[in-house]
N, C-alpha and C positions, 0 to 999 in steps of 0.2 A: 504494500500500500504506500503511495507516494503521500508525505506531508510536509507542508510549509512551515517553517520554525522561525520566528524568528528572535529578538531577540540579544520629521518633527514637524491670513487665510486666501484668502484668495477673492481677487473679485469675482463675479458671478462668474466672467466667461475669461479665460484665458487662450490668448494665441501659442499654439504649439512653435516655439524657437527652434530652428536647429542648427547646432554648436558646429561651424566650419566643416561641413562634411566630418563629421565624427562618426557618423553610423550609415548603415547604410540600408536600412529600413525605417523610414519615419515613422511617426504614430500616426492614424488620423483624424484629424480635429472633429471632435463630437458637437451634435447642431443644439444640444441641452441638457440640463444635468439631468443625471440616473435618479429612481429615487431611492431612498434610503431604506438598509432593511430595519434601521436601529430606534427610528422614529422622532425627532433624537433625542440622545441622553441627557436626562434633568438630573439626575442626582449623583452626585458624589460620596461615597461612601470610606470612611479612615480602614482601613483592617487588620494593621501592626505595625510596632517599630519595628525597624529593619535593625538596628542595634544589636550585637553581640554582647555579651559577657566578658570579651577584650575590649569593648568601644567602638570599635570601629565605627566612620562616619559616612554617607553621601554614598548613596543606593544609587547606583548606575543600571547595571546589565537584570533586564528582566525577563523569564521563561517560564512557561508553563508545562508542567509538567505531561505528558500525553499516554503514558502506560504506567502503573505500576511495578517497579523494580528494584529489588533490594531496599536499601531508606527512601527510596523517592514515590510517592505515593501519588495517581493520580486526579490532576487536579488541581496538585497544591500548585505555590507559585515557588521558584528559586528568584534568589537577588545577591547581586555581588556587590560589596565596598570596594572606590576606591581610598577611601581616606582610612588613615588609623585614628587613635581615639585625639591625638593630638591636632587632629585635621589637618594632617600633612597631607597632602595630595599623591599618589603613588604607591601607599604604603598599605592600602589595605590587604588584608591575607582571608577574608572571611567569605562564603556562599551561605546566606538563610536560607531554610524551606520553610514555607511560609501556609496555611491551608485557608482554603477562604472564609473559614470561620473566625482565623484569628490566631490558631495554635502557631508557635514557633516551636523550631527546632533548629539548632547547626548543623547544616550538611557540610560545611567543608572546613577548614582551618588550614590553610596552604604557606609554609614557610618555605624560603629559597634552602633550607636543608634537604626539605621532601624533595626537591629536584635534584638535586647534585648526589646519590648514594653510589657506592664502590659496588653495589652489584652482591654486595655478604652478606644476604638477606633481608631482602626487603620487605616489610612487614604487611600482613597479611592479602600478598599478591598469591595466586596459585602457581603450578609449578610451570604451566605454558604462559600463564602471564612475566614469573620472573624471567622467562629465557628468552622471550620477546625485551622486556624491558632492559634488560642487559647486553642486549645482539645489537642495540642499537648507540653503538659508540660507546664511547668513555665517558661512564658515567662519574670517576669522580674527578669530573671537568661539568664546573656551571654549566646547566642545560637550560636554563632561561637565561640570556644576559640582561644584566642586572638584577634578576631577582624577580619579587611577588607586587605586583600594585594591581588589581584587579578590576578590568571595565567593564565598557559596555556589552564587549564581545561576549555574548552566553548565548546557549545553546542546551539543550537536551535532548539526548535521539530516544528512540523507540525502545531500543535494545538496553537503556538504560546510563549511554554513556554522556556525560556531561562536559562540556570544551567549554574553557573559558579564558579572555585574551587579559595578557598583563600586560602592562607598561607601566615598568618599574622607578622608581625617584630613588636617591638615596637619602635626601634631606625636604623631601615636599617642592622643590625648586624645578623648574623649565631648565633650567642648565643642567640638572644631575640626571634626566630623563633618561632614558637606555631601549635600546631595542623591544625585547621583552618577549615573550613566545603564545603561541596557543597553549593550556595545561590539560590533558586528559582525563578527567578525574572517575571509576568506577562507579554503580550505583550506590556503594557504602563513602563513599565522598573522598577514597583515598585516589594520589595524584599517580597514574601508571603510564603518563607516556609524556612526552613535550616535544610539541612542532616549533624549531626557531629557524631562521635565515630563508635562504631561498625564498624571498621577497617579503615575509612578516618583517615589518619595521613601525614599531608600535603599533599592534591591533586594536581600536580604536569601538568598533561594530562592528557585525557577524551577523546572518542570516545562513538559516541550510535547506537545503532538500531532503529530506530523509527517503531512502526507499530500501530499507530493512539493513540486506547486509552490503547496502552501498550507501555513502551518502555525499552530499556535497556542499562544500563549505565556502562563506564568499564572505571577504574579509574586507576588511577598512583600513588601511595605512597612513598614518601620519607623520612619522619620521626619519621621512627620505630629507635629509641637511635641513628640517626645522629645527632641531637645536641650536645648528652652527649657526643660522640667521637669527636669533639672536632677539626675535619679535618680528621680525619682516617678513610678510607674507609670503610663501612658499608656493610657488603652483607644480609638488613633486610630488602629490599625495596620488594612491595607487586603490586600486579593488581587485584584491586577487580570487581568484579560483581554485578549491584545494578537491582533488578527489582522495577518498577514502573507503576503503577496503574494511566492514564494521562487522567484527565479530560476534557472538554473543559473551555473555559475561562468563569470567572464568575459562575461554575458548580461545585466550590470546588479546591483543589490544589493537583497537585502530590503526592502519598504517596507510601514512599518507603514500597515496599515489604518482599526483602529479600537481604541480602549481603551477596557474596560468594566470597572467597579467591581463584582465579584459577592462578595465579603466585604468586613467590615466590625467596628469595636469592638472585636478582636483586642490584647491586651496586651502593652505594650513597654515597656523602661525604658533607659535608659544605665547603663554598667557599668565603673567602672576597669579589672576586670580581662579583663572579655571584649567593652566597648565599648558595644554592645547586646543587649539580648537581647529575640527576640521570635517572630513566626511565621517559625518559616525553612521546613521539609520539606514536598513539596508531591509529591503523587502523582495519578496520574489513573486510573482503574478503565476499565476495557472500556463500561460504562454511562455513561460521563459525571459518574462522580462524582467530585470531587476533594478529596482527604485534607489536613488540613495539619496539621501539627508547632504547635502552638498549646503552646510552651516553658514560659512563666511560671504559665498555669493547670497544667499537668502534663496535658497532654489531647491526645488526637487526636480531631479534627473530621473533619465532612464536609459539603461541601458538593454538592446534587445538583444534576442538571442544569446543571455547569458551564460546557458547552458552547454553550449555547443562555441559557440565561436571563439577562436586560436588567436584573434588578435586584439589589441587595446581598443576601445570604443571611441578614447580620448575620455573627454568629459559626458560623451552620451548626449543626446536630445532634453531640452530643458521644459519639462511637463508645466511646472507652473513658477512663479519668479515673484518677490518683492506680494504688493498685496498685503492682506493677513497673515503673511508669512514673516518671522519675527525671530531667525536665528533658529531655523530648524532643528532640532537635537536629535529625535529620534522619530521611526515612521515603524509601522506595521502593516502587512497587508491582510486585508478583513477576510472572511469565507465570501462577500461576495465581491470580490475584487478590489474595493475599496480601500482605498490609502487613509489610513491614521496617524496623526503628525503631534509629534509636541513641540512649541515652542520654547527656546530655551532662554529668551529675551520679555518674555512674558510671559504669563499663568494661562496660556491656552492651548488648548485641545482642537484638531481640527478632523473633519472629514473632506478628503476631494474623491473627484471620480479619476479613473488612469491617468485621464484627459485634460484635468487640470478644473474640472467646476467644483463648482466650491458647496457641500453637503452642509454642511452645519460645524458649528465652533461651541464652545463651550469655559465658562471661566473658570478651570480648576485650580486655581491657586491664588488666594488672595495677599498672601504674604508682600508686604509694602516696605520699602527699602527705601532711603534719602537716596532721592534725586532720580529712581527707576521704577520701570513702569512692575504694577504687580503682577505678582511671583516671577519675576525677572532672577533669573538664573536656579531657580527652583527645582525647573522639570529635566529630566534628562532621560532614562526605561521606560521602555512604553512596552505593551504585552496585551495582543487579543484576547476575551474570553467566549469564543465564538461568537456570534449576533448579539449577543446581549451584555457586553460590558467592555471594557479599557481597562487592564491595571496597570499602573504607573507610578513613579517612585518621586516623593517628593525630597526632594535635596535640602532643601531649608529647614524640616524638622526630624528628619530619616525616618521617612514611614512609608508602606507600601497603602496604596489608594487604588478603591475602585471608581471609575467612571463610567453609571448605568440608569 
């Protein structure tokens, strides 16, 4: 069974843009919008702090779970920190499972020790899991460089495995930032594999295809030399393509296939107060197309034929631009096609159609800051719950929120 994982208004009618011959399949401009299956969403509902029992701050990456396996129960939601309890940015180490009644629990607690082991037993792996986890290089060589700062990138497959993208700091600081890797975590929350290099260069947001013992993973990259620039904006940010080989649990661990670069020239910059900022939301359409949150221009793109196609899109065809669109953060694509957007410059929630009309907004975040519009830097996770809700993570007081 194939499934969409993933994991940021617009005026009435937007002109479909297309980005210098970038693609080579346009959209085609729709003559009105669709209507909504969601009617739309009036209430907002709190459901947990996202908060650990270490601290940990500022609820990024959010999934919902789709099978029950091992601790992950269907239903509930996961959420990854990136802050630790000191609000360093970078640092968080923590996954909550979260259920939508409210119960918490810790799925995960990932320290850069859990990456780096000599391979002399690594605890509670099986015995084809440790011969895989050891076959693959020298383990006591850092297997994420720089270590654990936990995003947006999350994921949950079917079979129970959970991926999720670091971009590590060593002091909460835009200049200490490091590459960082995908983590592969078991359904009991332990870390058994790590994708880094060949083209992850801070994984930023993630979307997958699941289709049992394959899957596919499309990535967000932010630093290709934004470091080295220093605050100047970068147009080197990438969306790669990971194929993966997905075992069942205890049957061995995910091995990546092949990584394909199908975006391109995407704009990124460093940020005292939010680190980075760049493409993070990444959705994928029933066709093959994939959406992404392109932040800094104030745009939602799309890139076609994600699936399949061996070369860069560039920046892809620009679906909708400026508008109600308020610093995109993160987007999800609905069961019925329907792109859901958070803003990350404001407290709003948005629906368009593929095509760029604009379905309904909503104010979820009233938090008021001197001098910025409310809930301005607030929202960043977003997560379907089929037709009938949004959960999303608000940054300003670490809680996981439904919008229904």
């Amino acid at each position: 069974m194939k499934r969409f994982l993933g994991s940021r208004l617009i005026p009435a009618v937007i002109t479909l843009v297309a980005i210098a011959a970038a693609v080579a399949i346009p959209l085609t401009l729709a003559k009105g919008p669709a209507p909504s299956t969601k009617e739309w969403y009036h209430h907002v509902s709190g459901i947990a702090s996202t908060i650990p029992d270490n601290g940990d701050l500022n609820p990024y990456g959010t999934a919902v779970v789709k099978d029950s396996v091992g601790r992950l129960i269907e239903g509930d939601i996961l959420v990854s920190n990136f802050n630790n309890r000191l609000n360093l940015a970078g640092k968080g180490t923590t996954i909550m499972e979260i259920a939508p009644d409210g119960t918490r629990m810790l799925f995960a607690q990932i320290e850069a020790s859990d990456l780096e082991g000599d391979c002399s037993g690594e605890v509670g792996l099986t015995t084809t899991e440790q011969a895989n986890w050891c076959s693959q290089g020298d383990r006591s060589q850092e297997a994420c460089p720089g270590g654990v700062g936990l995003t947006t990138a999350l994921v949950v497959l079917e079979r129970g495995w959970v991926i999720v993208g670091s971009l590590p700091t060593t002091n909460g600081m835009p200049e200490t930032a490091r590459a960082g890797c995908l983590i592969v975590l078991n359904s009991d929350g332990m870390p058994v594999e790590t994708f880094a290099g060949h083209s992850i260069n801070g994984p930023w947001g993630m979307t997958a295809l699941d289709q049992g013992d394959q899957a596919t993973l499309f990535v967000a990259n932010v630093l290709n030399g934004t470091v080295e620039a220093r605050g100047k904006v970068m147009h080197t940010s990438t969306i790669i393509r990971i194929q993966l080989d997905v075992p069942e649990q205890g049957q061995g661990v995910p091995i990546r296939q092949s990584t394909t670069v199908i975006g391109s020239g995407f704009a990124a910059k460093t940020n005292a107060a939010a680190l980075v900022i760049g493409p993070n939301g990444l959705g994928l359409s029933s066709d093959g197309t994939l959406f992404v949150a392109d932040t800094l221009r104030n745009r939602i793109a799309a890139i076609p034929e994600a699936l399949t196609r061996m070369t860069s899109a560039s920046t892809g065809i620009t679906v909708a631009v400026n508008g109600a669109l308020n610093g995109p953060a993160d987007l999800a694509v609905a069961p019925d096609g329907d792109i859901m957007i958070v803003n990350g410059n404001d407290g709003f929630m948005l629906e368009i159609t593929p095509y760029g009309f604009l379905i309904g907004k909503k104010l979820v975040d009233k938090t008021k800051m001197p001098g910025a519009s409310a809930g301005a830097g607030c929202l960043f996770g977003l997560a379907v719950r089929g037709s009938d809700g949004a959960y999303f993570t608000d940054d300003c007081a670490s809680t996981l929120d439904l919008l229904h």
